[in-house]
C-alpha positions, 0 to 999 in steps of 0.5 A: 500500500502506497503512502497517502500524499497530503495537501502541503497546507494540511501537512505543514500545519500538522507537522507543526502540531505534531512538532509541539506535542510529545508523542503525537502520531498522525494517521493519514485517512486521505489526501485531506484529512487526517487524525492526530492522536495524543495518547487516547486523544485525537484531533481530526483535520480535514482541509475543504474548499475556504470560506469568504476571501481564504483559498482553503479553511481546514477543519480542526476537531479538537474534543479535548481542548488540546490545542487550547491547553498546549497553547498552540491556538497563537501558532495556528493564528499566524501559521504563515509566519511558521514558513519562509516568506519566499516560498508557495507554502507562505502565500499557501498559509496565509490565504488559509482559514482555521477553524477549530470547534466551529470557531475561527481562531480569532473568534475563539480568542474573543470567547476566552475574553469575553469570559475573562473580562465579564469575570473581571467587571464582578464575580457575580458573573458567571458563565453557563455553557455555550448556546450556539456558534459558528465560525464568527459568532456565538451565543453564551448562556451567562448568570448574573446572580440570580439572573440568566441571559443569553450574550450574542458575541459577533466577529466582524469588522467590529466586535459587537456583544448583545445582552437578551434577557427575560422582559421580567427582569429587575431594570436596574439589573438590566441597567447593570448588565447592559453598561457591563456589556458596552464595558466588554465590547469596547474592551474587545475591540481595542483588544482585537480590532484597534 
């Protein structure tokens, strides 16, 4: 049987990731897909047609957050810079769209900040799970004390974060969290976009 030859993109950034965690084994299923396996972990990659203005977005399944807790989301953001400039791969990379666990790099970035500065602004704050996402948005289920609200986090031009919440809610808590919403999403944006 003959040696499955992959995609150079696919293969550059698995053999960066492959590069970073000890022990990791790489299963070849097919010229764009492949599995990286960590002990009883695996990570899926698979490289389809891209999304918007990328040539090509490569799909990375990541069940166990181990890109996350390797700290291997900021390479991923920037793989381009991993290869010489002068050569295809660069312009190959650069041109390339990642997303992991339905999110594009970035956006998972801002999901890690939105918790951290609504953490930051009062402990009474509280994150619950994730309602919905894709690539460049997603909705959070957040608790204020007592008080449950879905956060609508949208990666554009502009970051722009949305609090909706049960008409019966208290006004002044309303008042609260809608001033701590405006708070995180200029703190994002200057973050992220300025």
């Amino acid at each position: 049987m003959s040696e499955i030859k992959q995609s150079p993109v696919l293969e550059f950034i698995i053999e960066k990731i492959k590069g970073e965690i000890a022990d990791a084994k790489v299963e070849k299923q097919s010229e764009k897909k492949s599995v990286l396996k960590d002990g009883n972990d695996s990570i899926l990659l698979e490289e389809t047609a891209g999304l918007d203005d990328h040539k090509v977005s490569v799909l990375i399944t990541d069940k166990k957050e181990i890109l996350y807790s390797e700290d291997l989301l900021e390479i991923l953001q920037d793989i381009h810079l991993e290869a010489r400039p002068d050569t295809s791969i660069y312009e190959s990379l650069k041109s390339t769209n990642i997303i992991v666990n339905g999110l594009s790099i970035e956006t998972k970035f801002i999901f890690q900040a939105v918790k951290e500065f609504f953490d930051t602004l009062s402990n009474s704050y509280q994150f619950l799970k994730t309602v919905e996402k894709s690539t460049n948005q997603l909705t959070m289920e957040f608790q204020f004390g007592d008080t449950k609200f879905h956060l609508l986090v949208s990666n554009g031009e502009h970051i722009t974060v949305n609090a909706k919440y049960d008409e019966s809610v208290n006004a002044k808590i309303k008042t609260t969290i809608a001033d701590d919403v405006i708070k995180v999403q200029q703190a994002l944006n200057k973050m992220f976009k300025d």
